[in-house]
LOBA-360544 format. One line per field, with one value per residue (C-alpha): residue in three letters; chain; x, y, z. Coordinates in Angstrom, 1 decimal, always signed. Layout:
BEGIN
code = c(ALA, ...) $
unit = c(A, ...) $
px = c(X, ...) $
py = c(Y, ...) $
pz = c(Z, ...) $
***
This chain:
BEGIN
code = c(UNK, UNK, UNK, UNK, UNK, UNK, UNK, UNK, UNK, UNK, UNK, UNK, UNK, UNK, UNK, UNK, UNK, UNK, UNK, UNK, UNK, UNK, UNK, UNK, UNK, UNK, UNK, UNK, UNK, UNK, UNK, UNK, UNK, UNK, UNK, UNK, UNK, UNK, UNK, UNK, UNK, UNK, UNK, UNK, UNK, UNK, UNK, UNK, UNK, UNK, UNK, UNK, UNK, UNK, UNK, UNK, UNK, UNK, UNK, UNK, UNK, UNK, UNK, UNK, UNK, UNK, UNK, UNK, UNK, UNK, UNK, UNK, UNK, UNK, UNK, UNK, UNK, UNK, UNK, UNK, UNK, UNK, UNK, UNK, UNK, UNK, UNK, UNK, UNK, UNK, UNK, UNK, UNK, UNK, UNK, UNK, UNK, UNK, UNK, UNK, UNK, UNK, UNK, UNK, UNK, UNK, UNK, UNK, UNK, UNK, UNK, UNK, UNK, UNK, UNK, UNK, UNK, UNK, UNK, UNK, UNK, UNK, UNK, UNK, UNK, UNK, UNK, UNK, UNK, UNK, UNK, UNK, UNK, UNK, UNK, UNK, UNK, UNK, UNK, UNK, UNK, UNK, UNK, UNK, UNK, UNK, UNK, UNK, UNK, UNK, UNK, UNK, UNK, UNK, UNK, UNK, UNK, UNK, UNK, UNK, UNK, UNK, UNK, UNK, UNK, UNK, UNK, UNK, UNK, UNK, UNK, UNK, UNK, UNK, UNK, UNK, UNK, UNK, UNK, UNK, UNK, UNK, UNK, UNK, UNK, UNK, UNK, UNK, UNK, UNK, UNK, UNK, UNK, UNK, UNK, UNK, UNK, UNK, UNK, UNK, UNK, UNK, UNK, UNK, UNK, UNK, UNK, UNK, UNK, UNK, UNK, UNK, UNK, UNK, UNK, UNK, UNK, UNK, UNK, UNK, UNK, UNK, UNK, UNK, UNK, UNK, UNK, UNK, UNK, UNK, UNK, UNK, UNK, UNK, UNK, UNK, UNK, UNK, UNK, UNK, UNK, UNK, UNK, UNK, UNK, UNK, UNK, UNK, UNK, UNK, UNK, UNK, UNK, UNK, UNK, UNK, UNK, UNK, UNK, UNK, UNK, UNK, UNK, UNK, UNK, UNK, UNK, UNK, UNK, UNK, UNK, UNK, UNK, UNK, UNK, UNK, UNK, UNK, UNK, UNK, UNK, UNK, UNK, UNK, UNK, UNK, UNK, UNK, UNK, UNK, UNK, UNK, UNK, UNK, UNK, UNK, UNK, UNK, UNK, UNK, UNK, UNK, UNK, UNK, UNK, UNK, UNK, UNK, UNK, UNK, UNK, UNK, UNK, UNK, UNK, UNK, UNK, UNK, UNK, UNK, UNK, UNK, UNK, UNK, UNK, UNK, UNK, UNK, UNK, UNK, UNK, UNK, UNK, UNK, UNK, UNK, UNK, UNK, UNK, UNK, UNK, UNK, UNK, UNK, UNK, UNK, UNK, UNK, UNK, UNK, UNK, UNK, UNK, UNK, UNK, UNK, UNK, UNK, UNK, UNK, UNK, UNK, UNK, UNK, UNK, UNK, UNK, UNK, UNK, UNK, UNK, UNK, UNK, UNK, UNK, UNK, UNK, UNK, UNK, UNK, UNK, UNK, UNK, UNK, UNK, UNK, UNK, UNK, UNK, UNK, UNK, UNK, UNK, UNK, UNK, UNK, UNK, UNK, UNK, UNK, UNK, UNK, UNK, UNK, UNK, UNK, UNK, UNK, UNK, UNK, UNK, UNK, UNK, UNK, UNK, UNK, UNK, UNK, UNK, UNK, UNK, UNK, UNK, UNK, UNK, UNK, UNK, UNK, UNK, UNK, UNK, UNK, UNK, UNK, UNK, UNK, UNK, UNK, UNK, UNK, UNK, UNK, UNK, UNK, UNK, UNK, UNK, UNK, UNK, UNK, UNK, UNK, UNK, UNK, UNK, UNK, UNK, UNK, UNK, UNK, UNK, UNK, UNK, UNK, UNK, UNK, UNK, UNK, UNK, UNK, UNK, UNK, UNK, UNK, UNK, UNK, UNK, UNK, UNK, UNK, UNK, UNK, UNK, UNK, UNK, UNK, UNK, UNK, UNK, UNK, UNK, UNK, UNK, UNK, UNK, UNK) $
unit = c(A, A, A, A, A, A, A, A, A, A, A, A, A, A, A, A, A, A, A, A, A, A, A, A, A, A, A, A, A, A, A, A, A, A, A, A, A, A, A, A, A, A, A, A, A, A, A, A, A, A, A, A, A, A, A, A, A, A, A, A, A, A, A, A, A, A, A, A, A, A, A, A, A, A, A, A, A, A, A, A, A, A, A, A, A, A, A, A, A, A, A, A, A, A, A, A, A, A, A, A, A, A, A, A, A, A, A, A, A, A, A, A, A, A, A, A, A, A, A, A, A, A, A, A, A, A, A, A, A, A, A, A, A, A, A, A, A, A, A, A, A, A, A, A, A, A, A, A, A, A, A, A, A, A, A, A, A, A, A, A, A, A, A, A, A, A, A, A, A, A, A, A, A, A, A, A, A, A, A, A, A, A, A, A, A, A, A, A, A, A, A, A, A, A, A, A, A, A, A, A, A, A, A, A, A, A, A, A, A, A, A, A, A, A, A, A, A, A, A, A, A, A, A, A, A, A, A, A, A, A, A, A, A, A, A, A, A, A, A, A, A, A, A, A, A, A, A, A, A, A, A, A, A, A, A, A, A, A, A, A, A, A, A, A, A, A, A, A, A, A, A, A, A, A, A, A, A, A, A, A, A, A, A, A, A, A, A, A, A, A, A, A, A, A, A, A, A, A, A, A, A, A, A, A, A, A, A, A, A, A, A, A, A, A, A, A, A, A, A, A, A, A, A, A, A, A, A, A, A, A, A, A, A, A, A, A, A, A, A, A, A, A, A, A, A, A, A, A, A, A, A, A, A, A, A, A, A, A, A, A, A, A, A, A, A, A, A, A, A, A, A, A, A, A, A, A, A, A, A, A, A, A, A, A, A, A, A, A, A, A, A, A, A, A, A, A, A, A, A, A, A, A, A, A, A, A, A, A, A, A, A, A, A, A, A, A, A, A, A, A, A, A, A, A, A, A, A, A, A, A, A, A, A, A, A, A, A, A, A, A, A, A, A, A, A, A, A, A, A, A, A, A, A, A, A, A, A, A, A, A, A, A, A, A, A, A, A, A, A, A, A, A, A, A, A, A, A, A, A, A, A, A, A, A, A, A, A, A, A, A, A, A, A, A, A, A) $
px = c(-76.1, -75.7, -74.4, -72.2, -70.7, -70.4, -68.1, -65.7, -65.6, -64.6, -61.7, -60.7, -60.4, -58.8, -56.5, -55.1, -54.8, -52.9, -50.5, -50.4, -48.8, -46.6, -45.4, -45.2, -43.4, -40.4, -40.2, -39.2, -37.4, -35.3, -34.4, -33.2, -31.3, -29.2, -25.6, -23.5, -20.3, -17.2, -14.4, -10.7, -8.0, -4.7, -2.2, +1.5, +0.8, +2.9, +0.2, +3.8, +2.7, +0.5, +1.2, -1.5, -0.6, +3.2, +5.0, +5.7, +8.0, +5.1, +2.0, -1.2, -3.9, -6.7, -5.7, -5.2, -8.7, -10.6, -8.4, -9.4, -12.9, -13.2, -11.4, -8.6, -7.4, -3.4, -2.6, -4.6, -2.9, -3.6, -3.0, -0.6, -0.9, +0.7, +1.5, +3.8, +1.2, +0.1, -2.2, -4.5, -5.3, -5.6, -8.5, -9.9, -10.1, -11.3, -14.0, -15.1, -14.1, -12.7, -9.0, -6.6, -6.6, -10.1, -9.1, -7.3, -3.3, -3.3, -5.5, -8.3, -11.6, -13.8, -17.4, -18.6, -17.3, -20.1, -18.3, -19.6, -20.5, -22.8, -24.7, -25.1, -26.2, -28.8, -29.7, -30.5, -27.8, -26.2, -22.8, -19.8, -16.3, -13.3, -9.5, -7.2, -9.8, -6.8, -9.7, -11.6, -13.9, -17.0, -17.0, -17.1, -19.9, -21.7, -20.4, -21.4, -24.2, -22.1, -18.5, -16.1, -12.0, -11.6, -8.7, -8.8, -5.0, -2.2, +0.4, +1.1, +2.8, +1.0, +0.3, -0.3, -3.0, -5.7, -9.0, -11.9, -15.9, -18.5, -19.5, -23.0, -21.5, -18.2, -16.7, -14.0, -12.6, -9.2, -10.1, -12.0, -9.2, -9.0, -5.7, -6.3, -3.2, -3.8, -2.2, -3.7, -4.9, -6.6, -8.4, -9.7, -10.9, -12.3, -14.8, -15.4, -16.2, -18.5, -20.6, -20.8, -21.8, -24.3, -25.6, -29.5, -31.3, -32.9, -31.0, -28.2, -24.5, -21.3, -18.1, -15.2, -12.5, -8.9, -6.0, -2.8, +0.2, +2.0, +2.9, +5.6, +7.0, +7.3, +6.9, +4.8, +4.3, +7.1, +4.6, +5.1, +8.2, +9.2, +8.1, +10.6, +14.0, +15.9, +18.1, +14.7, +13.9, +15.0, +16.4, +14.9, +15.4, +15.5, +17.3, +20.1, +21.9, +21.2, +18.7, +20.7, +18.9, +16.9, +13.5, +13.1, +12.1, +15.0, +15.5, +11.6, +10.6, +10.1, +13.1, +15.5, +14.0, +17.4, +20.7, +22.2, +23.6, +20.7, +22.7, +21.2, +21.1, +19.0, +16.7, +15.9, +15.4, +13.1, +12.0, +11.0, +9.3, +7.3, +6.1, +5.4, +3.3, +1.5, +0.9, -0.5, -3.2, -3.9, -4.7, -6.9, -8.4, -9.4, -10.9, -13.5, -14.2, -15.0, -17.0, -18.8, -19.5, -20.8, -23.0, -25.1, -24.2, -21.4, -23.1, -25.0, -21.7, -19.5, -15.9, -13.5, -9.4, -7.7, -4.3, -4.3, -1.0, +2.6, +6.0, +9.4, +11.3, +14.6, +13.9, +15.0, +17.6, +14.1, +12.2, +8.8, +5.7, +6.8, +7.7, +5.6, +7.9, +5.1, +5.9, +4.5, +1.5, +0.2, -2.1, -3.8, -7.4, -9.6, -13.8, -15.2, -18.9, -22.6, -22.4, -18.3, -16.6, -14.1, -10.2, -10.5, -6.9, -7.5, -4.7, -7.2, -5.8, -7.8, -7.8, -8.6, -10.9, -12.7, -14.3, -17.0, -18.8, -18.4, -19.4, -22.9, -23.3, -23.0, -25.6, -27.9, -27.7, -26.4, -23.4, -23.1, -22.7, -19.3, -17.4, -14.4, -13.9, -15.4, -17.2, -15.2, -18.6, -18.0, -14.8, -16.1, -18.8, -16.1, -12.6, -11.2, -12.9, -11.3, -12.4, -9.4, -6.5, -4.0, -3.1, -1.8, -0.1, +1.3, +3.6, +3.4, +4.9, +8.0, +6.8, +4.5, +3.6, +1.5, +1.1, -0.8, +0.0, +2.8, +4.9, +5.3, +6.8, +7.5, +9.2, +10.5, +11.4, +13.4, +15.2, +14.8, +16.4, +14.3, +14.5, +12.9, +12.2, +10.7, +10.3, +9.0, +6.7, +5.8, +9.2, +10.7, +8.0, +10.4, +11.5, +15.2, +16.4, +15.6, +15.3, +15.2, +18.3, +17.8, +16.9, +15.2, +12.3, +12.4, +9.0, +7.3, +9.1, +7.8, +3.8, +4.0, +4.9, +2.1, -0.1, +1.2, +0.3, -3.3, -3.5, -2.1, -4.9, -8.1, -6.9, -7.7, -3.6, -1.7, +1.5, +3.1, +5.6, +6.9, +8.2, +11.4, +9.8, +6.6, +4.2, +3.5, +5.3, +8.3, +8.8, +12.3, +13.6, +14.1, +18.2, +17.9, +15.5, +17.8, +21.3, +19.8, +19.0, +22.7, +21.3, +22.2, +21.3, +21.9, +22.4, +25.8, +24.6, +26.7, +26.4, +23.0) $
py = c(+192.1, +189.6, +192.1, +193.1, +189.8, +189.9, +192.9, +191.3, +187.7, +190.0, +192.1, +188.9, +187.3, +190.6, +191.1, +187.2, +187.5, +190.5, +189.0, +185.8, +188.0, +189.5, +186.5, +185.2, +188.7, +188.1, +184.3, +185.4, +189.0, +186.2, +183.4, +186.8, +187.5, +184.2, +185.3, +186.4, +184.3, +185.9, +183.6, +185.4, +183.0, +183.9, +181.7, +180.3, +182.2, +180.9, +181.5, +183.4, +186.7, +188.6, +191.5, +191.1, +187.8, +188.4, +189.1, +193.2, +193.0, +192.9, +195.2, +193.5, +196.3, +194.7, +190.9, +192.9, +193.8, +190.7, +189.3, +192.2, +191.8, +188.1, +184.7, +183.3, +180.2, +179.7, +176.4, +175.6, +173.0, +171.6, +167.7, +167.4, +166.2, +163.5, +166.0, +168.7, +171.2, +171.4, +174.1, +171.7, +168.8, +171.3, +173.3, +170.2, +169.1, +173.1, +172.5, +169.0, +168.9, +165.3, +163.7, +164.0, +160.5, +160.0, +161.9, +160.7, +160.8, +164.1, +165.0, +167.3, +167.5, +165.2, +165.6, +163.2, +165.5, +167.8, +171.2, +173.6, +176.4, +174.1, +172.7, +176.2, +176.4, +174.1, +175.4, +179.0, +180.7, +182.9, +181.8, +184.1, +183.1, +184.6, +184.1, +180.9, +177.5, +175.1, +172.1, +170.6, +172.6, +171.1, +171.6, +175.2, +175.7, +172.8, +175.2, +178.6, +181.0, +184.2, +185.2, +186.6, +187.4, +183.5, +181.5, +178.0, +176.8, +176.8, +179.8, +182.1, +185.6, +188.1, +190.8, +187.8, +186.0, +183.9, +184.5, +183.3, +184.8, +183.2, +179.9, +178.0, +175.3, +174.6, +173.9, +177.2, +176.5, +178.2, +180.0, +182.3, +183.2, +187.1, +188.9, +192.2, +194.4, +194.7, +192.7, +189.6, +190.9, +193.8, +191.9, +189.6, +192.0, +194.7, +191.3, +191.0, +195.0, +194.6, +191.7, +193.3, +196.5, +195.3, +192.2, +193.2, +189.9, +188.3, +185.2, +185.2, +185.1, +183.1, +184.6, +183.0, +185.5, +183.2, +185.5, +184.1, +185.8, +185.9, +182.9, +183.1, +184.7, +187.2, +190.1, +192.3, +196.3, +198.7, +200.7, +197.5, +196.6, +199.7, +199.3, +196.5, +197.5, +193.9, +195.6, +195.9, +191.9, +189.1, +186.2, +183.3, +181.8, +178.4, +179.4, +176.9, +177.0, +173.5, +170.9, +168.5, +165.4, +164.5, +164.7, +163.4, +167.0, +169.0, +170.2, +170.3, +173.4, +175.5, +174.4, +175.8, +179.2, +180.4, +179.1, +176.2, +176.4, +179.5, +182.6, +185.2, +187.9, +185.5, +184.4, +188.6, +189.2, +186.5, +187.4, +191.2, +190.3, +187.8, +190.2, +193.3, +190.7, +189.6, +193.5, +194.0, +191.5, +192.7, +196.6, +194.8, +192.9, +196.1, +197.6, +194.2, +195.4, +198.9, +197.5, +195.4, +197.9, +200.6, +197.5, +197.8, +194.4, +193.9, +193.4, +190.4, +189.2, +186.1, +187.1, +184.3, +184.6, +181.7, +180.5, +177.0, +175.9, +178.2, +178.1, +177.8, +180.8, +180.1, +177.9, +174.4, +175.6, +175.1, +177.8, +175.5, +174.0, +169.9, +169.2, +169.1, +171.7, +173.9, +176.9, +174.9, +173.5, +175.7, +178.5, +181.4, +181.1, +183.9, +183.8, +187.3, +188.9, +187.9, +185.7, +185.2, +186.4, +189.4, +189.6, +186.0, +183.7, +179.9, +177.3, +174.5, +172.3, +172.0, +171.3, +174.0, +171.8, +171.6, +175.1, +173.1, +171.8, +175.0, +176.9, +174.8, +174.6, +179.1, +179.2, +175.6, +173.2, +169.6, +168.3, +165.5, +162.4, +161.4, +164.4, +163.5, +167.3, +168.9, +171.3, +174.5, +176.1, +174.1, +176.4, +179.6, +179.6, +178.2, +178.9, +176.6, +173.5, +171.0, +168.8, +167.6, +166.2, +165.6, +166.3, +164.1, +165.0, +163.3, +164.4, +161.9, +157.8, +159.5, +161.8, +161.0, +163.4, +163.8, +166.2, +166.7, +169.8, +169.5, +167.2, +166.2, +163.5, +163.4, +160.6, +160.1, +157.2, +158.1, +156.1, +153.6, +155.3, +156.0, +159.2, +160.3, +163.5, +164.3, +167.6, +169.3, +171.4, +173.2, +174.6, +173.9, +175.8, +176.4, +172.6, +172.9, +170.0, +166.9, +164.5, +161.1, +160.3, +161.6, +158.2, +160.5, +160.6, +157.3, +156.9, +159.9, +158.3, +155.2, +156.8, +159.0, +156.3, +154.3, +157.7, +157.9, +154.7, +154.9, +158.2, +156.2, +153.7, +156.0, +158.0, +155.1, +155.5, +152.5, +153.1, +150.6, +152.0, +148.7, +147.7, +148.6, +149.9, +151.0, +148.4, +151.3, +152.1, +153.8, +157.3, +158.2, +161.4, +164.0, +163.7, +160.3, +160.7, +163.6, +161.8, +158.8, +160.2, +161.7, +165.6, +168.2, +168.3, +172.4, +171.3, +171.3, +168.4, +165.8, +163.7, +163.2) $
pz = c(+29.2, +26.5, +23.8, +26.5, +26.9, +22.5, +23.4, +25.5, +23.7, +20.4, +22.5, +24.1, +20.7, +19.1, +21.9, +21.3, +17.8, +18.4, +20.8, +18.9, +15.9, +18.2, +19.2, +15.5, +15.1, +18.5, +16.7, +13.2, +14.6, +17.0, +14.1, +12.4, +14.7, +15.0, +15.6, +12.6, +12.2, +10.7, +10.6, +9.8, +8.8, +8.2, +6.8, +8.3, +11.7, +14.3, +17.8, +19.4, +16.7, +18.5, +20.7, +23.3, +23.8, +24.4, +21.4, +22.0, +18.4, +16.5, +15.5, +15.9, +17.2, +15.5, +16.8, +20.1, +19.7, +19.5, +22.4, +24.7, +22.9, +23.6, +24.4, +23.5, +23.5, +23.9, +23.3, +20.3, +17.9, +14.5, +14.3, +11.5, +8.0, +5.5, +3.0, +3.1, +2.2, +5.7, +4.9, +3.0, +5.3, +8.1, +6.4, +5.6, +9.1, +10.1, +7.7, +9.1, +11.8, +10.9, +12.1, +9.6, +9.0, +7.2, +4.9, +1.6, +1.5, +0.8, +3.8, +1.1, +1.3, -0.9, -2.3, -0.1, +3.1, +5.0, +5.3, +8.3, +6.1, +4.0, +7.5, +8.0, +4.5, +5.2, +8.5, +7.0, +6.7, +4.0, +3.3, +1.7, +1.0, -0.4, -0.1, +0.0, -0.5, -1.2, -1.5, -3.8, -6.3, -5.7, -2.0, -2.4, -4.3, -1.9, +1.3, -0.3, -1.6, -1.7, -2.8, -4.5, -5.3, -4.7, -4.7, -5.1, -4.5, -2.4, -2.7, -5.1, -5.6, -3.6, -6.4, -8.6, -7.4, -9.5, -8.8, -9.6, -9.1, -7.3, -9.7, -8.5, -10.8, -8.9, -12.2, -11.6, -15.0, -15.4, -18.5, -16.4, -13.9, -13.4, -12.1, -10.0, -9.5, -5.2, -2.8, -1.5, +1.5, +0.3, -2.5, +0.4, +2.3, -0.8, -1.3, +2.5, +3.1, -0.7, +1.0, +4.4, +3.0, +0.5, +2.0, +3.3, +3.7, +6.5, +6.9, +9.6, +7.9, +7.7, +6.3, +5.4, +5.0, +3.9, +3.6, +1.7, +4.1, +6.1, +3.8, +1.8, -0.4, +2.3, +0.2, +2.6, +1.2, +1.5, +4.4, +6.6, +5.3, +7.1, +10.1, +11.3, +12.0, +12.5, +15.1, +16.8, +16.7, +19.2, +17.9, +19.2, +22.1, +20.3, +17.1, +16.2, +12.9, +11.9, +13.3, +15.5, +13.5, +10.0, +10.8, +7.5, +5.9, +6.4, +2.4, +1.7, -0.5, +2.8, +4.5, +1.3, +1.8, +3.9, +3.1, +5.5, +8.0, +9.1, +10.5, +13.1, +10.3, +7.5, +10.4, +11.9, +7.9, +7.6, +11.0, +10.3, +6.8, +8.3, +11.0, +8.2, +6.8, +9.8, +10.6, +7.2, +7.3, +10.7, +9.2, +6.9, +9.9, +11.4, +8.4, +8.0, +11.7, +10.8, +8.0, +10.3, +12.5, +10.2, +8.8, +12.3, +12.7, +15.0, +18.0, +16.7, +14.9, +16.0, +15.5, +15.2, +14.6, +13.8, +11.3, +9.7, +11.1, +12.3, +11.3, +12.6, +11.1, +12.4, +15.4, +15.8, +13.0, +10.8, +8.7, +7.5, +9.5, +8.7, +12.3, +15.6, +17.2, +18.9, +17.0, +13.9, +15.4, +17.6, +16.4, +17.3, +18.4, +19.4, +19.8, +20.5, +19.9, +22.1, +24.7, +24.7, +27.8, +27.4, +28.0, +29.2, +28.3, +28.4, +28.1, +27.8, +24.9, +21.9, +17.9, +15.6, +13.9, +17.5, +15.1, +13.3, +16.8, +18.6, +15.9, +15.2, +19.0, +19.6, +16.9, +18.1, +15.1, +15.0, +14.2, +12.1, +14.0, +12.3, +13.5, +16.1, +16.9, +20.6, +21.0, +22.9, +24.4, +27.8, +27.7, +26.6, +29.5, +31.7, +31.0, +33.7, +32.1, +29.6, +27.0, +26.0, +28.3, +25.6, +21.5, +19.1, +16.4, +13.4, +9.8, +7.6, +8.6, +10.4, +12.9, +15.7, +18.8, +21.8, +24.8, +27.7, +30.1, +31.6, +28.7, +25.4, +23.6, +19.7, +17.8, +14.4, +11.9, +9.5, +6.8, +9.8, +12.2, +15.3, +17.1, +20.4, +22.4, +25.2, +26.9, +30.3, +28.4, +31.2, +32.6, +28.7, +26.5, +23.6, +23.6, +24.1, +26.3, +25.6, +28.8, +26.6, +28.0, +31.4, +33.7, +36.3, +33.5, +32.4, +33.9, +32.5, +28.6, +29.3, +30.8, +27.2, +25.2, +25.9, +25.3, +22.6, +20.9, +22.6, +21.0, +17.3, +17.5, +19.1, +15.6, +13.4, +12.7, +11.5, +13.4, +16.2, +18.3, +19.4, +15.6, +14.1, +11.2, +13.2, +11.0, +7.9, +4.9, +5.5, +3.4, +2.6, +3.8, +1.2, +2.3, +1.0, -2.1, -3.9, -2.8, -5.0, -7.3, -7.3, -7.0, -4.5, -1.0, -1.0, +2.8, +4.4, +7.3, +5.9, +8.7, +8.7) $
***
């Protein structure tokens, strides 16, 4: 009787062991599987460029995709920047998840800034880049273990682009630049296809795929070229030959792209390059998705589609993104892959730097405590919630915004000349009447304006409404700056 007892203490104690190292087994088998992230940025895409979400004149199957796929969110908006490479303090904030304002002047990333990619880094992940960086070196070897075909600056001629391999050092001396005869976006996603093809080990990843179009020069490839007939394309609702004020930017680099004043045919040129371009990133969209998919990992991948800032291309008589027109500061925003609901449209408003919580929250890692962003997960269980009931936006010390649903108010300060609009957003979406001078609304002016300056100083900004010169450093217009210096305007507004 007693050896029988032996027996069953033994299988008793086998039978835990064995179940113990199952368990061990479920634990590691589930860390491995932690969600995938793949994050797809494109560059200067207004969020009105996708067919699935309205816009039947372009070709975007593979953005159509993810928003079937996933959720998207409709009115997300970048805050601004005090540089006229917008791109750059609005990555900056995307990888921080920090207000625009605590960064330097030049809104860019600095070694002392935690970048999402290196908390997930730290948290386990594997971490590949490639594309547009347009930060600071050192940051990109701090945010990643993996990459390849990168680009650390701004802009550049699409067949032309300087590249750089992976360096552990961040030193990315130019000596060893490397050109590649491909177009941007197919050297981008040749390095994304490489990693998801080859990449075997057993931590989770994070990929950062930054393509360089549809920023200009809009030189999209004959194929796509092709495929817009101008005769086929609308001109906008809100085009206007000139912009009815200074807004302080109006002969920036972007803004001298078209002649002044803009006519309907230079605008449906710019208009159909811009969308070949748009529709060529979007093939090369679909083949990181076939990649993904052959990998065996798509199920278990986080798909994210986003742009760091639009562009006006004709509207508001303006071609650039300096200006808080919604066409330049709204951008696409689409979350699709395990856990996020399918064909869902939101119109909560949020940041796209509100990316660095949301991201760390899908996967379950902390945030860093000085983050201002929010995290979009309450949204993505619930699209009906909010965690945001109004934006602010800012473009260097003369332009100041804000909206909440229904309105939106956006001032200006130029050469010190004060400006004001405000619009009924929600019956005005493209921002064509103004109703400053409207005393029906005088109210609602007077309700935003004061939103507006709560917004200024919960922002850490310097600016007060209430003073002729709003309290900051006043920057010249560009107008002003080249007719001191007795150059040409190459602008025919001669009474601005």
């Amino acid at each position: 009787m007693k050896k029988y007892n032996n027996s069953i203490v033994f299988f008793t104690l086998l039978s835990f062991m064995m179940i113990s190292c199952r368990s061990t087994r479920i634990v590691e088998e589930a860390k491995i599987k932690q969600p995938n992230i793949l994050l797809l940025l494109s560059d200067d895409q207004s969020f009105n460029t996708i067919n699935a979400l309205g816009n039947k004149e372009v070709s975007t199957p593979n953005m159509d995709r993810l928003v079937s796929e996933g959720t998207a969110f409709t009115h997300a908006h970048i805050m601004g920047g005090n540089t006229g490479a917008i791109c750059m303090p609005s990555r900056a904030m995307m990888m921080t998840g920090k207000n625009v304002q605590k960064f330097n002047n030049q809104g860019a990333l600095t070694s002392e800034d935690e970048t999402m990619p290196q908390l997930l880094k730290e948290a386990g992940y594997a971490t590949f880049g490639t594309g547009k960086w347009h930060n600071n070196r050192d940051s990109y070897a701090r945010s990643f273990t993996h990459g390849s075909n990168i680009f650390l600056g701004g802009m550049s001629n699409h067949l032309k682009v300087p590249l750089h391999d992976f360096d552990p050092s961040g030193e990315y001396l130019k000596r060893n630049r490397r050109f590649e005869d491909k177009f941007s976006s197919v050297l981008f996603r040749e390095a994304t296809v490489d990693f998801l093809q080859n990449y075997n080990g057993d931590k989770p990843f994070f990929a950062f795929v930054s393509f360089t179009s549809p920023h200009d020069p809009r030189m999209a490839p004959k194929e796509y070229e092709e495929m817009f007939n101008t005769e086929k394309i609308s001109i906008p609702e809100n085009f206007q030959p000139i912009h009815p004020f200074d807004n302080g930017e109006l002969i920036i680099r972007d803004e001298n792209l078209l002649p002044f004043p803009r006519t309907e045919e230079a605008v449906l040129g710019e208009l159909a390059s811009y969308y070949a371009m748009i529709s060529e990133v979007d093939d090369n969209i679909g083949k990181i998705l076939d990649a993904l998919e052959k990998s065996g990992k798509y199920d278990n991948t986080i798909i994210i589609f986003a742009s760091d800032n639009g562009l006006a291309v004709g509207q508001h008589g303006l071609i650039g993104k300096q200006n808080l027109y919604d066409h330049s500061i709204r951008v696409p925003l689409i979350f699709s892959g395990p856990g996020i609901k399918k064909g869902v449209l939101t119109e909560s408003l949020v940041y796209l730097h509100d990316l660095f919580p949301t991201i760390a929250d899908l996967v379950g890692i902390e945030t860093p405590k000085i983050i201002h962003a929010k995290s979009l997960k309450p949204i993505l269980d619930n699209p009906n919630e909010t965690v945001r009931e109004n934006v602010f936006y800012l473009y260097k010390n003369f332009q100041r915004g804000v909206r909440t649903k229904d309105w939106k108010l956006i001032k200006y300060l130029v050469d010190g000349w004060q400006t004001t609009q405000l619009f009924d957003i929600k019956n005005d979406p493209l921002e064509m009447n103004n109703l400053v001078y409207d005393p029906k609304y005088a109210d609602e002016l007077e309700k935003m304006t004061a939103l507006l300056q709560e917004c200024i100083n919960e922002n850490g900004d310097k600016v007060k409404l209430d003073q002729s010169d709003w309290g900051v450093n006043v920057i010249k217009s560009w107008v002003t700056k080249r007719k001191e210096k007795g150059l040409s305007l190459d602008y025919t507004g001669k009474d601005l």
